[in-house]
C-alpha positions, 0 to 999 in steps of 0.5 A, spaced: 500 500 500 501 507 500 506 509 504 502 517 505 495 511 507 499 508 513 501 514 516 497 520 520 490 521 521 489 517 514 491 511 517 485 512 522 480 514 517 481 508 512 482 503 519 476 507 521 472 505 514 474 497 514 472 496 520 465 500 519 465 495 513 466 489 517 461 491 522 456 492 517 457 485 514 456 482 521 450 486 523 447 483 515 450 476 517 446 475 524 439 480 522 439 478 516 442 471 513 442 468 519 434 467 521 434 464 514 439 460 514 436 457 521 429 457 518 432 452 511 436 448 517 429 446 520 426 445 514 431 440 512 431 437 519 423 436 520 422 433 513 426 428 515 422 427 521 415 427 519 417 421 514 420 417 520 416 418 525 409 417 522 412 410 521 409 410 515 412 410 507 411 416 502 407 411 498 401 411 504 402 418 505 400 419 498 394 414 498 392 418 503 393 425 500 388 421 495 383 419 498 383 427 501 382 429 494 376 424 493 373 427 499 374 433 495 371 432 489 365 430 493 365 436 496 365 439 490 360 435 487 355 438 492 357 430 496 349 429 496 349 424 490 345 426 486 344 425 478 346 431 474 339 431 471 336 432 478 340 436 481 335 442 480 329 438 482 334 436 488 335 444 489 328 447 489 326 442 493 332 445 498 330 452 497 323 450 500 325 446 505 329 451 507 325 457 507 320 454 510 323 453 516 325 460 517 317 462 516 318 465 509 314 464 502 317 463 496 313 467 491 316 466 486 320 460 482 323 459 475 329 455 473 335 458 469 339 456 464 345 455 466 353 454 463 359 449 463 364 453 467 371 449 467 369 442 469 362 444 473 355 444 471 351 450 473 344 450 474 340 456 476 334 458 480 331 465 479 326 466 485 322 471 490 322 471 497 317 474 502 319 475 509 323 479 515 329 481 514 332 476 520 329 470 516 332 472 509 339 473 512 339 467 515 335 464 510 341 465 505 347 464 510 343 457 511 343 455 503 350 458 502 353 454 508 350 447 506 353 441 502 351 444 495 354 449 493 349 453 491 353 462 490 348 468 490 349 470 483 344 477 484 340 479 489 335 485 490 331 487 496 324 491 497 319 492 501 314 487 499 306 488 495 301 491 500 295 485 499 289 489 500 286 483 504 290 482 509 290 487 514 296 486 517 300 487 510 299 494 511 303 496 517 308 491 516 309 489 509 315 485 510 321 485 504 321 481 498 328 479 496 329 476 488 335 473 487 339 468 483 343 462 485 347 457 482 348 450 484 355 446 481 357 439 479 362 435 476 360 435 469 360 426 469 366 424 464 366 420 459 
Protein backbone atom coordinates (compact mmCIF):
# COMPACT_ATOMS: atom_id res chain seq x y z
CA UNK A 1 0.00 0.00 0.00
CA UNK A 2 0.98 3.72 0.23
CA UNK A 3 3.15 4.68 2.35
CA UNK A 4 1.21 8.62 2.51
CA UNK A 5 -2.11 5.64 3.85
CA UNK A 6 -0.38 4.22 6.58
CA UNK A 7 0.99 7.23 8.34
CA UNK A 8 -1.38 10.07 10.40
CA UNK A 9 -4.70 10.98 10.58
CA UNK A 10 -5.06 8.94 7.38
CA UNK A 11 -4.07 5.82 8.52
CA UNK A 12 -7.04 6.05 11.42
CA UNK A 13 -9.62 7.50 8.63
CA UNK A 14 -9.13 4.04 6.46
CA UNK A 15 -8.75 1.90 9.71
CA UNK A 16 -11.96 3.51 10.95
CA UNK A 17 -13.60 2.88 7.41
CA UNK A 18 -12.70 -1.02 7.01
CA UNK A 19 -13.79 -1.60 10.47
CA UNK A 20 -17.21 0.42 9.88
CA UNK A 21 -17.35 -2.26 6.73
CA UNK A 22 -16.88 -5.46 8.84
CA UNK A 23 -19.27 -4.10 11.39
CA UNK A 24 -21.82 -3.69 8.88
CA UNK A 25 -21.02 -7.10 7.37
CA UNK A 26 -21.54 -8.76 10.90
CA UNK A 27 -24.93 -6.86 11.77
CA UNK A 28 -26.36 -8.14 7.88
CA UNK A 29 -24.91 -11.90 8.88
CA UNK A 30 -26.65 -12.06 12.34
CA UNK A 31 -30.20 -9.75 11.26
CA UNK A 32 -30.23 -10.95 8.38
CA UNK A 33 -28.84 -14.29 6.67
CA UNK A 34 -28.66 -15.95 9.86
CA UNK A 35 -32.56 -16.41 10.73
CA UNK A 36 -32.95 -17.65 7.22
CA UNK A 37 -30.12 -19.87 7.43
CA UNK A 38 -31.80 -21.43 10.80
CA UNK A 39 -35.01 -21.44 9.44
CA UNK A 40 -33.72 -23.53 5.81
CA UNK A 41 -31.81 -25.82 8.80
CA UNK A 42 -35.31 -26.71 10.45
CA UNK A 43 -36.86 -27.08 7.31
CA UNK A 44 -34.20 -29.86 6.37
CA UNK A 45 -34.24 -31.21 9.97
CA UNK A 46 -38.20 -31.83 10.06
CA UNK A 47 -38.73 -33.31 6.50
CA UNK A 48 -37.00 -35.96 7.59
CA UNK A 49 -38.56 -36.22 10.90
CA UNK A 50 -42.37 -36.22 9.76
CA UNK A 51 -41.48 -39.23 7.32
CA UNK A 52 -39.79 -41.00 10.00
CA UNK A 53 -41.89 -40.53 12.96
CA UNK A 54 -45.31 -41.36 11.49
CA UNK A 55 -43.55 -44.54 10.75
CA UNK A 56 -45.32 -44.82 7.54
CA UNK A 57 -43.75 -44.65 3.92
CA UNK A 58 -44.11 -41.88 1.39
CA UNK A 59 -46.38 -44.31 -0.61
CA UNK A 60 -49.11 -44.35 2.06
CA UNK A 61 -48.89 -40.73 2.68
CA UNK A 62 -49.51 -40.26 -0.98
CA UNK A 63 -52.63 -42.53 -0.66
CA UNK A 64 -53.71 -40.59 1.86
CA UNK A 65 -53.39 -37.47 0.28
CA UNK A 66 -55.74 -39.21 -2.37
CA UNK A 67 -58.38 -40.01 -0.69
CA UNK A 68 -58.39 -36.39 0.78
CA UNK A 69 -58.72 -35.31 -2.97
CA UNK A 70 -61.65 -37.51 -3.50
CA UNK A 71 -63.05 -36.31 -0.44
CA UNK A 72 -62.88 -33.03 -2.21
CA UNK A 73 -64.32 -33.61 -5.11
CA UNK A 74 -67.19 -34.79 -3.42
CA UNK A 75 -67.24 -31.74 -1.71
CA UNK A 76 -67.13 -30.06 -4.76
CA UNK A 77 -69.88 -32.05 -6.49
CA UNK A 78 -72.06 -30.85 -3.67
CA UNK A 79 -71.43 -34.53 -1.77
CA UNK A 80 -75.34 -35.33 -2.00
CA UNK A 81 -75.28 -37.96 -4.50
CA UNK A 82 -77.27 -36.53 -6.88
CA UNK A 83 -77.63 -37.31 -10.53
CA UNK A 84 -76.64 -34.41 -12.55
CA UNK A 85 -80.15 -34.49 -14.18
CA UNK A 86 -81.68 -33.88 -10.78
CA UNK A 87 -79.73 -31.64 -9.32
CA UNK A 88 -82.18 -28.68 -9.96
CA UNK A 89 -85.19 -30.65 -8.80
CA UNK A 90 -82.74 -31.67 -5.55
CA UNK A 91 -82.11 -27.53 -5.45
CA UNK A 92 -85.62 -26.15 -5.28
CA UNK A 93 -86.64 -28.52 -3.02
CA UNK A 94 -83.79 -27.50 -0.60
CA UNK A 95 -84.67 -23.76 -1.46
CA UNK A 96 -88.15 -24.72 0.00
CA UNK A 97 -87.41 -26.68 2.80
CA UNK A 98 -85.11 -24.27 3.92
CA UNK A 99 -87.43 -21.03 3.76
CA UNK A 100 -89.88 -22.69 5.41
CA UNK A 101 -88.06 -23.39 8.30
CA UNK A 102 -87.24 -19.83 8.66
CA UNK A 103 -91.03 -18.52 8.28
CA UNK A 104 -90.53 -17.26 4.84
CA UNK A 105 -92.68 -17.96 1.44
CA UNK A 106 -91.45 -18.23 -1.86
CA UNK A 107 -93.24 -16.49 -4.50
CA UNK A 108 -91.79 -16.80 -6.89
CA UNK A 109 -89.54 -19.67 -8.65
CA UNK A 110 -88.09 -20.14 -12.01
CA UNK A 111 -85.05 -22.50 -13.26
CA UNK A 112 -82.37 -20.97 -15.37
CA UNK A 113 -80.38 -21.71 -18.00
CA UNK A 114 -77.13 -22.47 -16.96
CA UNK A 115 -73.48 -22.79 -18.28
CA UNK A 116 -70.25 -25.10 -18.34
CA UNK A 117 -67.66 -23.37 -16.12
CA UNK A 118 -64.49 -25.07 -16.30
CA UNK A 119 -65.19 -28.71 -15.06
CA UNK A 120 -68.56 -27.55 -13.46
CA UNK A 121 -72.22 -27.53 -14.23
CA UNK A 122 -74.13 -24.72 -13.00
CA UNK A 123 -77.91 -24.82 -12.61
CA UNK A 124 -79.55 -21.69 -11.65
CA UNK A 125 -82.58 -20.62 -9.89
CA UNK A 126 -84.21 -17.30 -10.15
CA UNK A 127 -86.72 -16.85 -7.03
CA UNK A 128 -88.56 -14.10 -4.88
CA UNK A 129 -88.86 -14.39 -1.13
CA UNK A 130 -91.26 -12.72 1.15
CA UNK A 131 -90.35 -12.25 4.93
CA UNK A 132 -88.34 -10.23 7.51
CA UNK A 133 -85.00 -9.39 7.22
CA UNK A 134 -83.72 -11.69 10.01
CA UNK A 135 -85.28 -14.66 8.24
CA UNK A 136 -83.92 -13.85 4.80
CA UNK A 137 -80.22 -13.01 6.22
CA UNK A 138 -80.26 -16.29 7.96
CA UNK A 139 -82.13 -17.96 5.33
CA UNK A 140 -79.25 -17.14 2.86
CA UNK A 141 -76.45 -17.88 5.13
CA UNK A 142 -78.26 -21.25 5.80
CA UNK A 143 -78.18 -22.09 1.60
CA UNK A 144 -74.65 -20.79 1.19
CA UNK A 145 -73.04 -22.77 4.03
CA UNK A 146 -74.64 -26.31 3.01
CA UNK A 147 -73.08 -29.03 1.29
CA UNK A 148 -74.39 -27.87 -2.14
CA UNK A 149 -72.51 -25.39 -3.05
CA UNK A 150 -75.10 -23.05 -4.01
CA UNK A 151 -73.47 -18.79 -4.89
CA UNK A 152 -75.55 -15.97 -4.70
CA UNK A 153 -75.22 -14.50 -8.06
CA UNK A 154 -77.60 -11.33 -7.75
CA UNK A 155 -79.54 -10.17 -5.08
CA UNK A 156 -82.28 -7.34 -4.78
CA UNK A 157 -84.24 -6.10 -1.65
CA UNK A 158 -87.58 -4.44 -1.30
CA UNK A 159 -90.45 -3.63 0.66
CA UNK A 160 -92.95 -6.41 -0.04
CA UNK A 161 -96.57 -5.61 -2.01
CA UNK A 162 -99.30 -4.39 0.40
CA UNK A 163 -102.21 -7.11 -0.38
CA UNK A 164 -105.45 -5.46 0.15
CA UNK A 165 -106.93 -8.19 2.14
CA UNK A 166 -104.78 -8.91 4.54
CA UNK A 167 -104.90 -6.05 7.17
CA UNK A 168 -101.60 -6.91 8.92
CA UNK A 169 -99.53 -6.12 5.12
CA UNK A 170 -100.31 -2.69 5.80
CA UNK A 171 -98.11 -1.84 8.99
CA UNK A 172 -95.63 -4.13 8.36
CA UNK A 173 -95.05 -5.49 4.97
CA UNK A 174 -92.05 -7.15 5.39
CA UNK A 175 -89.42 -7.27 2.48
CA UNK A 176 -89.29 -9.32 -0.56
CA UNK A 177 -85.99 -10.37 -1.98
CA UNK A 178 -85.48 -11.84 -5.82
CA UNK A 179 -82.13 -13.40 -6.03
CA UNK A 180 -80.45 -15.79 -8.43
CA UNK A 181 -78.49 -18.65 -7.27
CA UNK A 182 -76.46 -21.00 -8.82
CA UNK A 183 -75.61 -24.66 -7.79
CA UNK A 184 -72.37 -26.57 -9.46
CA UNK A 185 -71.50 -30.35 -10.11
CA UNK A 186 -68.81 -32.01 -11.53
CA UNK A 187 -69.51 -32.44 -15.01
CA UNK A 188 -69.60 -36.55 -15.25
CA UNK A 189 -66.52 -37.67 -17.67
CA UNK A 190 -66.54 -39.79 -20.48
Amino acid sequence: MNAALLNGPRRQFVLLVVGAALLIIAALASFVLAPQMRRLAAAQKDAPESVASSGRTVADQLSDQDAVLVALSQRLDGGNGVAPKQLEAYLVDRLQATAAQRSLEITGLRPTRGQTVDAFREVGVQLAVQGDYVNIARWLDAISLGDDAVVLKELRINRAPVTPDDPSSTDNPGLEAELTLASYQLEPTS
